[in-house]
N, C-alpha and C positions, 0 to 999 in steps of 0.2 A: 579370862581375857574378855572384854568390852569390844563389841561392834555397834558401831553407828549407825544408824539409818535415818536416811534423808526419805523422807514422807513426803516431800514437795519439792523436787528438784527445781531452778528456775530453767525457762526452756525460751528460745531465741526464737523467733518467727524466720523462716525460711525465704521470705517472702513480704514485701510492703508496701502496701498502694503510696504514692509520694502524696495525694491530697487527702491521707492521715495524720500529716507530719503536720508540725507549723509552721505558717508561710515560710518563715525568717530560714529554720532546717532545710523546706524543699530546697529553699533558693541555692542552700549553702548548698547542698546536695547535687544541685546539678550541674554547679560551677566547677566545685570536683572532680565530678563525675566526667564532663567538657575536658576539663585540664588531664584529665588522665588519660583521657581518648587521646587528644594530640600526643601527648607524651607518648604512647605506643604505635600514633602512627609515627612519629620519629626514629621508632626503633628504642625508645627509652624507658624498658622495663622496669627497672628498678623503680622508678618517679612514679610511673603508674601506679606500681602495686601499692608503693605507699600511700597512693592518693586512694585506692578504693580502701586500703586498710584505715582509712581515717573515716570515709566513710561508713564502712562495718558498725566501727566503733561509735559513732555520733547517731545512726537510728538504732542501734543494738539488733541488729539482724542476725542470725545465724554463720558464721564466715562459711565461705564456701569453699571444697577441696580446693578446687586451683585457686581460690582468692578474688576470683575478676566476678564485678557486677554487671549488669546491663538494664538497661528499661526496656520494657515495653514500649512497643512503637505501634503498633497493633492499628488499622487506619479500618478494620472493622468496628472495631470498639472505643476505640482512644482511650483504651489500657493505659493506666500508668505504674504498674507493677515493676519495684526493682527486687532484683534475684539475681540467682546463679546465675553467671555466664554461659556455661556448658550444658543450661537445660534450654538454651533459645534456642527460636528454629527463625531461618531468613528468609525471606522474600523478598526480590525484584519486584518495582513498580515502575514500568517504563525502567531510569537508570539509577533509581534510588532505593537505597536498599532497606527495607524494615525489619523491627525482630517482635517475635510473638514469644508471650511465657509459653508456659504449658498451657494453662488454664485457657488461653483463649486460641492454641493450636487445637484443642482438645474439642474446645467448642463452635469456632468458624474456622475453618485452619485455610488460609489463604495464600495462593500460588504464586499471586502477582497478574499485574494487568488484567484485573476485572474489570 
């Protein structure tokens, strides 16, 4: 009996600065990305996930367990990382709320109202 071995899996990035992408991608990326926000602030799950599942599939990112993306909003850095949903962390600024990856929690992690 024959076993196969894969020498070089191909492997997804977890993780993708949006000004890696081409203009024409980000654009599309964030229109998405906008349309699937409202969609779940309506309570319209189903619309959403499709829309970030389209997204997954157009930068070839990694999917993530729950599915949901988000950017970096980061106003230390002006991060533009999209990723998992479930590894953000949020901040109040005044009444506006921002999201940090890890990467930039890890390294300025900001409270709000500095």
């Amino acid at each position: 009996m024959g076993h196969a071995v894969m020498t070089h899996a191909p492997t997804q990035p977890s993780e993708i600065h949006a000004h890696h992408l081409p203009t024409t991608i980000a654009n599309q990326v964030d229109e998405l990305l906008n349309q699937a926000d409202d969609y779940a602030d309506r309570h319209e799950l189903t619309a959403s996930a499709l829309l970030h599942t389209q997204v997954i599939h157009l930068i070839g990112i990694k999917p993530p367990a729950e599915g949901e993306l988000t950017r970096c909003t980061c106003q230390g850095c002006y991060c533009d990382r999209i990723f998992d949903a479930t590894k953000a962390r949020t901040y109040l600024d005044g009444t506006i709320e921002f999201v940090q990856c890890p990467y930039c929690a890890d390294e300025h992690l900001r409270t709000g109202d500095e």
